[in-house]
LUMTIRO-101416 format. One record per residue (C-alpha): x, y, z; residue number from 1; chain. Coordinates in nm, 4 decimals, padded with zeros to 6 digits. Each point is the difference from the previous one (the first is absolute). Layout:
<pts>
+----------+----------+----------+-----+--------+
|       c1 |       c2 |       c3 | num | chaine |
+----------+----------+----------+-----+--------+
|        X |        Y |        Z | NUM |      A |
...
+----------+----------+----------+-----+--------+
</pts>
This chain:
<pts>
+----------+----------+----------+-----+--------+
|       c1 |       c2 |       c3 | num | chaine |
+----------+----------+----------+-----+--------+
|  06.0035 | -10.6738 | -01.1671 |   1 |      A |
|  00.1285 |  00.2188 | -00.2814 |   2 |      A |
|  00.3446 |  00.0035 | -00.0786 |   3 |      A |
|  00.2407 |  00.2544 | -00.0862 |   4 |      A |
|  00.1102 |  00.0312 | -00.3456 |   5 |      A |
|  00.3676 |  00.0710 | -00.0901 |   6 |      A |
|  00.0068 |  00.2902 | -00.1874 |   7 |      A |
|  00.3289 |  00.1094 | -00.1849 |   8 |      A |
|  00.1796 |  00.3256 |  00.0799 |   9 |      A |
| -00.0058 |  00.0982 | -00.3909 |  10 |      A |
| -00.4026 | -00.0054 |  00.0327 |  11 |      A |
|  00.0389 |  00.3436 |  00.1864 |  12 |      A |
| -00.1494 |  00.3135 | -00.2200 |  13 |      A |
|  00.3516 |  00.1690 | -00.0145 |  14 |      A |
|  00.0921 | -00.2659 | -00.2306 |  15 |      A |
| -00.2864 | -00.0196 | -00.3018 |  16 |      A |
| -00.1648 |  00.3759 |  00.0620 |  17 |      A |
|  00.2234 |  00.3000 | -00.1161 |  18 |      A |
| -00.1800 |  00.2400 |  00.1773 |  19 |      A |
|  00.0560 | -00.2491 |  00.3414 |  20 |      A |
|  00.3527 | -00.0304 | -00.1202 |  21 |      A |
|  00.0483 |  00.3613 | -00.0157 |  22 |      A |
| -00.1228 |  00.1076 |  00.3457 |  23 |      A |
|  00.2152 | -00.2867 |  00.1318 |  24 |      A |
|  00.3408 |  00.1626 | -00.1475 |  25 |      A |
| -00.1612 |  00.3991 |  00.0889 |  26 |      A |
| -00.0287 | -00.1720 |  00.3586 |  27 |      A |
|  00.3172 | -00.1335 |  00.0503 |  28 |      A |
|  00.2562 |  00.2707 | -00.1777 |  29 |      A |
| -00.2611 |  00.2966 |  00.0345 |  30 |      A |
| -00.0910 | -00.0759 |  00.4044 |  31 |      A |
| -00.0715 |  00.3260 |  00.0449 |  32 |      A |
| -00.1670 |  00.1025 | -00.2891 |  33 |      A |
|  00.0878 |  00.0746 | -00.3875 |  34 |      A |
|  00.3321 |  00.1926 | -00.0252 |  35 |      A |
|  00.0884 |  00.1460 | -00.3393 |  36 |      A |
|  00.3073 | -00.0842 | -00.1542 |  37 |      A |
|  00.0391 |  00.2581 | -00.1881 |  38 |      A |
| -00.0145 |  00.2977 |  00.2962 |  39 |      A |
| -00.0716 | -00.1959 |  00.3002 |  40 |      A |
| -00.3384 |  00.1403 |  00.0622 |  41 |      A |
| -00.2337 | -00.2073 |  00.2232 |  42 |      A |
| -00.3509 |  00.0621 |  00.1618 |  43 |      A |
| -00.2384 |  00.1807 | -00.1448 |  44 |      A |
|  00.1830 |  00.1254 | -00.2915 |  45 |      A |
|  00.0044 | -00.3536 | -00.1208 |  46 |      A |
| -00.3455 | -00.0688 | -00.2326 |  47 |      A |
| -00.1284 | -00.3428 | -00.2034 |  48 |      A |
| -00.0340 |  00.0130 | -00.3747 |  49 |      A |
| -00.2655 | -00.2052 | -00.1638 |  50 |      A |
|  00.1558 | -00.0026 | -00.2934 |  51 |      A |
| -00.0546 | -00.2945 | -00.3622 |  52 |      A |
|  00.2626 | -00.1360 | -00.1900 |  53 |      A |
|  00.0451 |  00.0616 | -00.3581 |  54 |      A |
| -00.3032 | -00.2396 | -00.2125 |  55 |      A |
|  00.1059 | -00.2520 | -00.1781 |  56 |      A |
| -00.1481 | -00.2853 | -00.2064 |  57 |      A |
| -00.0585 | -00.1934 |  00.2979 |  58 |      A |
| -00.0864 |  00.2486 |  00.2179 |  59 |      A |
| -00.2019 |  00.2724 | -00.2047 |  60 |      A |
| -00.0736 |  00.1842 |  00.3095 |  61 |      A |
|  00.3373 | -00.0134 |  00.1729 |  62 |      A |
|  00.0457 | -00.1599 |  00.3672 |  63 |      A |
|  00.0162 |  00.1837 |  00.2764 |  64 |      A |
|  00.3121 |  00.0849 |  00.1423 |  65 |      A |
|  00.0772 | -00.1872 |  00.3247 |  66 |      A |
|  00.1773 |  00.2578 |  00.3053 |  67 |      A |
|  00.0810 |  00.3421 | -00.1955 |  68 |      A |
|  00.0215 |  00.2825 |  00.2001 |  69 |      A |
|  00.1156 |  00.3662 | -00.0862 |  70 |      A |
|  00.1735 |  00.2163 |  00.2368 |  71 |      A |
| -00.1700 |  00.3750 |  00.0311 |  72 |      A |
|  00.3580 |  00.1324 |  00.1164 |  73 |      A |
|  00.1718 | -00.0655 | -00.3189 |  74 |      A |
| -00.2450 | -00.1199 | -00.2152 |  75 |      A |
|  00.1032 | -00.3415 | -00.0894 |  76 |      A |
| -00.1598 | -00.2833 | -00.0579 |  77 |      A |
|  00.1077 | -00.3773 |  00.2160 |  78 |      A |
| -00.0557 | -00.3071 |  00.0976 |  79 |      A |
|  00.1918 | -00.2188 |  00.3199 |  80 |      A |
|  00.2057 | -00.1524 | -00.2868 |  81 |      A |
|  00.1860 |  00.3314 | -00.0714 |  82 |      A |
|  00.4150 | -00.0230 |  00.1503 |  83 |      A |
| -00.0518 | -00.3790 |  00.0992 |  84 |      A |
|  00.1014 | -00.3240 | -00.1988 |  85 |      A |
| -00.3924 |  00.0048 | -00.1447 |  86 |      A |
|  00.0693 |  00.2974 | -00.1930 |  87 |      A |
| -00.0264 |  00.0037 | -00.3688 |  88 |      A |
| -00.1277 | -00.4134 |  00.0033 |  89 |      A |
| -00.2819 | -00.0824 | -00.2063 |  90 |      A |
| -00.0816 | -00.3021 |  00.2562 |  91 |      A |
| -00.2889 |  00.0378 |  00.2182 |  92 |      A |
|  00.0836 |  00.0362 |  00.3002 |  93 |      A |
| -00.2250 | -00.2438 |  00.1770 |  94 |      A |
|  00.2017 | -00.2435 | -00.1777 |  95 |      A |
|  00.3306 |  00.1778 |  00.0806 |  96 |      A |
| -00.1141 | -00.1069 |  00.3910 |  97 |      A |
| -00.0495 | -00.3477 | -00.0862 |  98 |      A |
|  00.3498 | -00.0078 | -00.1271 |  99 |      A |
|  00.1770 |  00.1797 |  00.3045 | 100 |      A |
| -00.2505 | -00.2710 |  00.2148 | 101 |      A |
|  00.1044 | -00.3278 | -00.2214 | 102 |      A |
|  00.3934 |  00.1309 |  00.0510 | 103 |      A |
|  00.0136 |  00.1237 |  00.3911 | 104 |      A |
| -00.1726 | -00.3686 |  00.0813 | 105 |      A |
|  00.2493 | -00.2199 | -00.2548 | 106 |      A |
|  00.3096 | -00.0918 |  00.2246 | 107 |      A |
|  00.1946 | -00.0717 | -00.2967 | 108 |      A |
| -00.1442 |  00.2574 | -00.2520 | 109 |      A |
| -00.2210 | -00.0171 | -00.2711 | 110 |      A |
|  00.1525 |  00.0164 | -00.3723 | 111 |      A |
| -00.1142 |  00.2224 | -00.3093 | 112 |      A |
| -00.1308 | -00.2820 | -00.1352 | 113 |      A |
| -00.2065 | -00.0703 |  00.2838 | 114 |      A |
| -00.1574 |  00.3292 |  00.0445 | 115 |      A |
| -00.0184 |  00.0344 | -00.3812 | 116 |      A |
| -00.2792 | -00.3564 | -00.0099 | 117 |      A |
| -00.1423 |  00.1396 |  00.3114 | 118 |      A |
| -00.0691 |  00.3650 | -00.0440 | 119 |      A |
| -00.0905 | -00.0790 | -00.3792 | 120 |      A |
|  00.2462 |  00.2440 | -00.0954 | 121 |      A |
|  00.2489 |  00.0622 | -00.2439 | 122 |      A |
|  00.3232 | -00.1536 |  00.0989 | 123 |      A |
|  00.2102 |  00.3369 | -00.0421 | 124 |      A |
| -00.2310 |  00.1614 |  00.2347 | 125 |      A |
|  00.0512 | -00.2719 |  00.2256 | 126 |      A |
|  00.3351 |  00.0289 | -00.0322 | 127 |      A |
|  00.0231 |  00.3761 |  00.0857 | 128 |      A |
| -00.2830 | -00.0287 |  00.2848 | 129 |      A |
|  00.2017 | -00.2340 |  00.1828 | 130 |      A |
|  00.3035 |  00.1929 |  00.0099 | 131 |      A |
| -00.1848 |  00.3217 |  00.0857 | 132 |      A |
| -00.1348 | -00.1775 |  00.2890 | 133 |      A |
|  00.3576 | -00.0844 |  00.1090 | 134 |      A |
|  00.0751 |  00.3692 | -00.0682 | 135 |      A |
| -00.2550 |  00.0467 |  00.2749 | 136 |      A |
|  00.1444 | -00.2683 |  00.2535 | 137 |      A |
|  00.3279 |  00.1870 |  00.0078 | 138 |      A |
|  00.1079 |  00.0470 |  00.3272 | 139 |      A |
|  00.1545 |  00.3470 |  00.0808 | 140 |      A |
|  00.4044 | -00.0426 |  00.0658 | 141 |      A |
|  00.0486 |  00.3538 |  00.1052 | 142 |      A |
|  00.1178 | -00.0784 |  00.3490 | 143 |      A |
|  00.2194 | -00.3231 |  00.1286 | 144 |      A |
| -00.1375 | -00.2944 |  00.0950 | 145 |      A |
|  00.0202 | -00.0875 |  00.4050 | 146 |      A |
|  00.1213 |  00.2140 |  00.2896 | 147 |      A |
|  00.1049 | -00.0218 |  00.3998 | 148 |      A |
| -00.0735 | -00.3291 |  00.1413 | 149 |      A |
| -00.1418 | -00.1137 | -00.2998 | 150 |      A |
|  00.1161 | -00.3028 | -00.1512 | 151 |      A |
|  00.0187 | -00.0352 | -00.3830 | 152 |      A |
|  00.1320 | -00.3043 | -00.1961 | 153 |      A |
|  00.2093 |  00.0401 | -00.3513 | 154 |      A |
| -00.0084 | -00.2479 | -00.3012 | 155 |      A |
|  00.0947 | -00.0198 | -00.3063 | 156 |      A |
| -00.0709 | -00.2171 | -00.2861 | 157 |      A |
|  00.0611 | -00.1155 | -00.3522 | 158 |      A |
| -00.3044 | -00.1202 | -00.2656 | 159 |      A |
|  00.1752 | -00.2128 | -00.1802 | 160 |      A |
| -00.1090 | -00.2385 | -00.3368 | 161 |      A |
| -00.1293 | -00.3204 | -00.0047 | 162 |      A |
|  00.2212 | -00.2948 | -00.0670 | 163 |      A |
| -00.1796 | -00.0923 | -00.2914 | 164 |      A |
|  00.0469 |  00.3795 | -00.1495 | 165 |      A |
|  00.2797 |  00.0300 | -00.3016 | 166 |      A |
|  00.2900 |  00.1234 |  00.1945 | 167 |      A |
|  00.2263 |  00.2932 | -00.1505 | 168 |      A |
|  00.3173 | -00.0674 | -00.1906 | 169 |      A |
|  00.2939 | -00.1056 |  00.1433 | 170 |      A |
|  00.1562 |  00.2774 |  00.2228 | 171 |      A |
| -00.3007 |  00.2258 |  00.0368 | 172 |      A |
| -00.1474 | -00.0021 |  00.3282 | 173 |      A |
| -00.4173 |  00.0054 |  00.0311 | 174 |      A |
| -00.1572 |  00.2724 |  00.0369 | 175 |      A |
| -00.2063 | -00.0579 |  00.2489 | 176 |      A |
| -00.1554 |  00.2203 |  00.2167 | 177 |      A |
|  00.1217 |  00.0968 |  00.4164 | 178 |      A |
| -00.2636 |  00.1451 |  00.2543 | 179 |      A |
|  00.1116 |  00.1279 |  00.3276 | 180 |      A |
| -00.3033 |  00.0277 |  00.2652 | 181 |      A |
| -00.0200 |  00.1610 |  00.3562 | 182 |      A |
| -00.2674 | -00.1344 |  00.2412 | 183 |      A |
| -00.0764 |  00.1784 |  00.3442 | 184 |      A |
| -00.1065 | -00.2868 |  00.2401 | 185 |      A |
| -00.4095 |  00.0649 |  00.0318 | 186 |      A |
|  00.0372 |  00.3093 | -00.2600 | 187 |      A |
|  00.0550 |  00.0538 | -00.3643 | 188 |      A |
|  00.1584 | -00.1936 | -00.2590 | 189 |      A |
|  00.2115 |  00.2000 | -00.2893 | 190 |      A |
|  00.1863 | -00.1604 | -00.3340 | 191 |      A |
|  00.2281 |  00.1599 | -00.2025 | 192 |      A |
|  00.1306 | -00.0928 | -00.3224 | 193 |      A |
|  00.3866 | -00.0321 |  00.0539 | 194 |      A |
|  00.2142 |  00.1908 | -00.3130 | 195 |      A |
|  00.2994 |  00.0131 | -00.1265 | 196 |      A |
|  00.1140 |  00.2174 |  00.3165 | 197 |      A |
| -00.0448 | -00.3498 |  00.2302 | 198 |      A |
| -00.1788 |  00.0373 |  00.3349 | 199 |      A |
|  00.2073 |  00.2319 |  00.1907 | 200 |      A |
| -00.2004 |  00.3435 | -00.1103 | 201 |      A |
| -00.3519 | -00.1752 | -00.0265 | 202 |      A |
|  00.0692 | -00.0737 |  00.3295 | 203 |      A |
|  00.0882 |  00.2484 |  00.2190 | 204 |      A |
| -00.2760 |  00.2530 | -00.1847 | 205 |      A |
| -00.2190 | -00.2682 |  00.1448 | 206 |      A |
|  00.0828 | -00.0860 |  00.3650 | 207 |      A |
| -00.0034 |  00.1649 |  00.3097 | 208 |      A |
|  00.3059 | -00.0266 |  00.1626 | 209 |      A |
| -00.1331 |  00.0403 |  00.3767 | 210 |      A |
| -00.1734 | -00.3659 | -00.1212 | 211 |      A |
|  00.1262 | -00.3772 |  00.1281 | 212 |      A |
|  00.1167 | -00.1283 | -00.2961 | 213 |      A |
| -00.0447 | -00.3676 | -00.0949 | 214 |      A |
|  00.1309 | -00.1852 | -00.3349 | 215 |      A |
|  00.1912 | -00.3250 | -00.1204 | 216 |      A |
|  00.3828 |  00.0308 |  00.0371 | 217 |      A |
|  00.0498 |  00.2111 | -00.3337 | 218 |      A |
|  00.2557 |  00.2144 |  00.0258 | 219 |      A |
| -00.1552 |  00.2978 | -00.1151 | 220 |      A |
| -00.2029 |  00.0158 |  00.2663 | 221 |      A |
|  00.2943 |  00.0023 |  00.2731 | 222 |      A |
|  00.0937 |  00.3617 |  00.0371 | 223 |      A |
| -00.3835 |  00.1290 | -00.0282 | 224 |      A |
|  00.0615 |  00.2782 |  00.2971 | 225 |      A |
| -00.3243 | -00.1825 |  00.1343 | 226 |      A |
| -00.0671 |  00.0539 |  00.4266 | 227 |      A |
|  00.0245 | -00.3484 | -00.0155 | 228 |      A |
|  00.0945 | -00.3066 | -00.2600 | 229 |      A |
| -00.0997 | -00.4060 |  00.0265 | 230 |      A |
|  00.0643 | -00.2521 | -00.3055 | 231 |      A |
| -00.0407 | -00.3454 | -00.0667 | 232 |      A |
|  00.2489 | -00.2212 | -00.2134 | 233 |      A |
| -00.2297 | -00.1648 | -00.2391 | 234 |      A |
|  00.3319 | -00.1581 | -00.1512 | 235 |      A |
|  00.0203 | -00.2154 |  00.3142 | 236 |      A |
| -00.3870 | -00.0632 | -00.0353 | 237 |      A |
| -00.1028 |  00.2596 |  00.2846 | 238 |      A |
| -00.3391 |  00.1430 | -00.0497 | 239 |      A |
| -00.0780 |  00.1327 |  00.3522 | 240 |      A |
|  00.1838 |  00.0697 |  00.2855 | 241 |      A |
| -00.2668 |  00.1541 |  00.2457 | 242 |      A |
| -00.1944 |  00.2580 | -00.1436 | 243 |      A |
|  00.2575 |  00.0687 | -00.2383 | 244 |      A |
| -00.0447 | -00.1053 | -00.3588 | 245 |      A |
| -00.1454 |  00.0979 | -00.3119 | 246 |      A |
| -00.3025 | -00.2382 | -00.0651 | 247 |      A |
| -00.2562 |  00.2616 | -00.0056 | 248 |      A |
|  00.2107 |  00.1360 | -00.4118 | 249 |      A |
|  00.0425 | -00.3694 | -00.0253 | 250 |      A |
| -00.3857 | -00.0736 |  00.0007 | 251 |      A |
| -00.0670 |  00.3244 | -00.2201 | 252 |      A |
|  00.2802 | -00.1196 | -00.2355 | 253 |      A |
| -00.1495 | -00.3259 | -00.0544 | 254 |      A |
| -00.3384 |  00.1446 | -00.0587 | 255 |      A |
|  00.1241 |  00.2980 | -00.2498 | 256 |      A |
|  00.1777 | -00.2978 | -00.2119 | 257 |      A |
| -00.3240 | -00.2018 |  00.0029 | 258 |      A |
| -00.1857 |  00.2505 | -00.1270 | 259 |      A |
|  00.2585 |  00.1332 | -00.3050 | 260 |      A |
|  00.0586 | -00.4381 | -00.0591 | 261 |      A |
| -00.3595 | -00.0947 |  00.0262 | 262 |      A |
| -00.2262 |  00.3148 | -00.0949 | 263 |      A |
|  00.1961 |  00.2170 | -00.1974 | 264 |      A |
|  00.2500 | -00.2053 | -00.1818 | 265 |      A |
|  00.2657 |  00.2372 | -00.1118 | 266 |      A |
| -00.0008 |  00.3775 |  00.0764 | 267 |      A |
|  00.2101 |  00.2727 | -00.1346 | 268 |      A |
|  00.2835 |  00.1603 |  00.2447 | 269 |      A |
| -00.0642 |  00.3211 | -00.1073 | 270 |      A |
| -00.3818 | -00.0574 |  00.1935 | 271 |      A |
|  00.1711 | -00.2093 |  00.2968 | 272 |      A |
| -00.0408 |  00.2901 |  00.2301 | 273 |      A |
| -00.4035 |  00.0160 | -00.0727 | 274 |      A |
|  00.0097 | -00.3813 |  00.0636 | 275 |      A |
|  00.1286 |  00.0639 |  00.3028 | 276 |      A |
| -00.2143 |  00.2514 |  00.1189 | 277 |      A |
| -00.2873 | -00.2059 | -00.0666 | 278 |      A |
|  00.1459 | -00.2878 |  00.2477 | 279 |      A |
|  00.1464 |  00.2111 |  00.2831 | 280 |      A |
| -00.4011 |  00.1884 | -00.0108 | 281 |      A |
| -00.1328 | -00.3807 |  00.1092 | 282 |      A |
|  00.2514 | -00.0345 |  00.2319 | 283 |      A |
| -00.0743 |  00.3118 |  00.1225 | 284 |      A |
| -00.3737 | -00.0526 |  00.0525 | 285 |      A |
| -00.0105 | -00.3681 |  00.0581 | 286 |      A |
| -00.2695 | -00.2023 |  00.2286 | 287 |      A |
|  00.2644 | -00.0235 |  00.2848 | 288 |      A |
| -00.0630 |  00.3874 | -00.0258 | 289 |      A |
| -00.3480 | -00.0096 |  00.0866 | 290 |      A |
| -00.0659 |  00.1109 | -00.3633 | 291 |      A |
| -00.2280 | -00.1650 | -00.1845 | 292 |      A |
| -00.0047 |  00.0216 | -00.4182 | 293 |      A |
| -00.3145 |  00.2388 |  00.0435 | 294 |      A |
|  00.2277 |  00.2226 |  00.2077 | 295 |      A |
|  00.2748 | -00.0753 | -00.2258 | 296 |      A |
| -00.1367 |  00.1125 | -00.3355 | 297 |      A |
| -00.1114 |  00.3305 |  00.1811 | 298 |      A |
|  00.3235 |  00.0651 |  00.1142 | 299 |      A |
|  00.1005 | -00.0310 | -00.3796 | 300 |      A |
| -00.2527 |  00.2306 | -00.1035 | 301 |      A |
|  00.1489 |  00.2610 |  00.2856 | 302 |      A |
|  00.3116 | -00.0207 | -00.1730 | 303 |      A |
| -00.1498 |  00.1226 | -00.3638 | 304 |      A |
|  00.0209 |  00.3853 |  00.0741 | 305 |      A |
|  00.3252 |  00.1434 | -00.2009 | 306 |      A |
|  00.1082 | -00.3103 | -00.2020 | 307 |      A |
| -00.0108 |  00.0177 | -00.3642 | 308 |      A |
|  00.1544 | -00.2572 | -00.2548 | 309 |      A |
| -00.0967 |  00.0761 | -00.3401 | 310 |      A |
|  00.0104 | -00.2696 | -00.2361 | 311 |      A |
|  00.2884 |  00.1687 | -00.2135 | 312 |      A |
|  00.2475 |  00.0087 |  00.3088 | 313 |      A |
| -00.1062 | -00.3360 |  00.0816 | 314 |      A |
|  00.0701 | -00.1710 | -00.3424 | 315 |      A |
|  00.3023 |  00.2164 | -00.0711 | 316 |      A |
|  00.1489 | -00.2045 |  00.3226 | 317 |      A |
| -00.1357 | -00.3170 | -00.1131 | 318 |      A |
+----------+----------+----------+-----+--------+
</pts>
């Protein structure tokens, strides 16, 4: 009787072959066929290049390059990397798979140092490759979250320090960063960084009003213009009162701050927002889902097209 090996899903071709990894990508933002990006030709005006790169020491003869195509429209040369985070990367992009793979399946994250031992590349890349895949988790915010007879639950909270962290002179509060998050009930997740501005305008350019509203008793959330409003006193140690409380943020909360405490240390609150991002994507696509992190790191991939973050923007924030 022979038994079954386990094989890992990082054995697959995608992940070691360039060639694999670039019919993978072609497949999934390409699904029906090569598009230009520089006309937005497709069919048969789109043509493959076999074309060398320049020789060097090590490579007298050049290596071929992997996916270049040239548009017969306009006469341009591309590749499926052209007007999506890959652009303008010198990483190969079989590897930039493993990376969008090794952080769609972390629950907590995976830090620059991290992917910097694993990948076997420099740390700065690692550093800019992992906020360029956030770039790509971005969820779009264009319309409010919710709607009639939906229900949607509000939250807000505040990462503060550690007790053990030097606290700020006297009569200087911490600045510590605040996070307000909407959750539909069986839908989407969304987190915003709260500014100086408070809650009020993140808000209401977030929710659907025709939506049940449910929160703690904070009073910001009392005259929402909701269809409907339920709250739970967590002052008089209320968590649920029916179906109405906010467990669901409180279980994201506690898993966002385990991931900053225990994988990323410290972050910067000018890159909060991408931190964010990253987290509400999980949520977003978790197992309870039916979404596995195969299906995961594809819907990533989906979400390359039209995101750029150049490394100058990107430090310049930093």
């Amino acid at each position: 009787m022979e038994i079954a090996m386990a094989e890992s899903v990082l054995s697959d071709l995608p992940f070691h072959n360039e060639q694999a990894a670039f019919e993978y990508v072609e497949a999934q933002l390409w699904p029906d066929g090569p598009v230009c990006p520089h006309c937005g030709a497709t069919g048969d005006k789109i043509g493959r290049i076999d074309r060398r790169s320049k020789p060097s020491k090590k490579n007298p003869e050049g290596v071929p390059v992997v996916g270049l195509r040239k548009c017969y429209a306009c006469r341009q040369a591309f590749t499926v990397r052209m007007g999506t985070i890959f652009e303008d990367s010198h990483l190969p992009l079989h590897l930039w798979l493993q990376a969008i793979h090794l952080l769609c399946a972390s629950k907590k994250g995976m830090s620059t140092r991290q992917l910097h031992r694993m990948l076997g590349c420099g740390l700065k890349t690692a550093w800019h490759l992992g906020h360029r895949i956030r770039e790509m988790m971005t969820p779009d915010k264009s319309s409010p979250i919710g709607g009639e007879g939906k229900t949607v639950e509000a939250d807000d909270m505040e990462m503060g320090r550690s007790p053990k962290t030097k606290r700020p002179p006297r009569g200087q509060r911490p600045k510590n960063v605040r996070v307000l998050s909407l959750v539909e009930r069986g839908g989407p997740i969304r987190s915003m960084v709260i500014d100086h501005r408070g809650i009020g305008g993140l808000f209401y350019s977030q929710f659907d009003r025709r939506s049940r509203l449910v929160t703690d008793s904070a009073p910001v959330y009392r005259f929402t213009g909701a269809a409907s409003h339920g709250a739970v006193d967590h002052s008089k140690n209320e968590w649920k009162r029916g179906d109405i409380h906010t467990n669901t943020l409180e279980g994201f909360f506690s898993i966002f701050k385990r991931g900053i405490i225990g994988v990323y240390q410290h972050i910067g609150s000018n890159h909060f927002n991408r931190y964010l991002a990253e987290f509400d994507f999980r949520m977003n696509t978790r197992a309870k889902l039916g979404i596995d992190d195969v299906q995961r790191a594809t819907l990533a991939i989906k979400g390359a097209s039209g995101k750029r973050l150049t490394y100058e923007t990107t430090h310049q924030e930093a």
